[in-house]
C-alpha positions in Angstrom: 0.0 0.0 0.0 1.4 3.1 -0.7 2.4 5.6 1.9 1.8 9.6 1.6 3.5 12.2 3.8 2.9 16.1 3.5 5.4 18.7 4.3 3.4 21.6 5.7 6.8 24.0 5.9 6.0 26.6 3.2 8.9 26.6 0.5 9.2 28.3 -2.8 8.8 26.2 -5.6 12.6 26.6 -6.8 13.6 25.5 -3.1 12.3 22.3 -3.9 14.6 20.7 -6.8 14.7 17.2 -7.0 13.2 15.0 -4.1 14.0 11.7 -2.8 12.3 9.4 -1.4 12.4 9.3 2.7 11.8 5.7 2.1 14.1 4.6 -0.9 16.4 7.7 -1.5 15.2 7.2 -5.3 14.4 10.5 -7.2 10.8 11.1 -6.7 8.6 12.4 -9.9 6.4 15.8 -9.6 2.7 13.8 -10.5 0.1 16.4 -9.1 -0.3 20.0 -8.4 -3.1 21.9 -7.0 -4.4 24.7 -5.3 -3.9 25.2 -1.4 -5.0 28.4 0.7 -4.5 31.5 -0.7 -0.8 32.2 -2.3 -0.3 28.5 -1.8 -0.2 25.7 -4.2 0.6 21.9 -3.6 2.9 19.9 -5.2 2.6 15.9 -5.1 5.8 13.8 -5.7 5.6 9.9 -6.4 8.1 7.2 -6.3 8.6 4.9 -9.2 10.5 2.0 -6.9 8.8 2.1 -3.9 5.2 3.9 -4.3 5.9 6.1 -1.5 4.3 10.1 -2.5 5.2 13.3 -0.6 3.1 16.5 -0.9 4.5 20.0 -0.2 2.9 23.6 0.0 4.7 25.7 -1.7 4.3 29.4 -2.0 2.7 30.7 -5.5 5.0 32.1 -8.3 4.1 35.6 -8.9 5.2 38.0 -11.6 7.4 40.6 -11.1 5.8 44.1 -10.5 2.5 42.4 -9.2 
C-alpha cells in the first residue's frame, strides 16, 4: 500500500529541486499540483520504486511588479 507524507513548511517552488524518497532515496517524480489556501499551491511527488508520494505547500510564483 502506498504511503503519503505532507510537508506543511511553506517553501518556494525553486527551493524544492529534486526529491528523494524518505523511504528509498530514489528521485521522486512531480505527478500532481493543486491549489492550497491562498498564495499557496501543492505539489505531489511519487516514487517509481517504492510507491511512496510526498506532498508540499509551496508558495505561489508571482510576476514581477504584481
Amino acid at each position: 500500500m502506498p504511503t503519503t507524507t505532507h510537508s506543511h513548511i511553506p517553501c518556494n517552488r525553486d527551493e524544492i529541486g529534486v526529491v528523494a524518497c524518505p523511504d528509498c532515496s530514489e528521485p521522486m517524480k512531480l505527478t500532481c499540483t493543486s491549489p492550497g489556501l491562498e498564495g499557496y499551491d501543492l505539489m505531489t511527488f511519487d516514487c517509481g520504486k517504492c510507491e511512496r508520494s510526498k506532498t508540499f505547500v509551496v508558495h505561489q510564483l508571482t510576476k514581477a511588479g504584481s
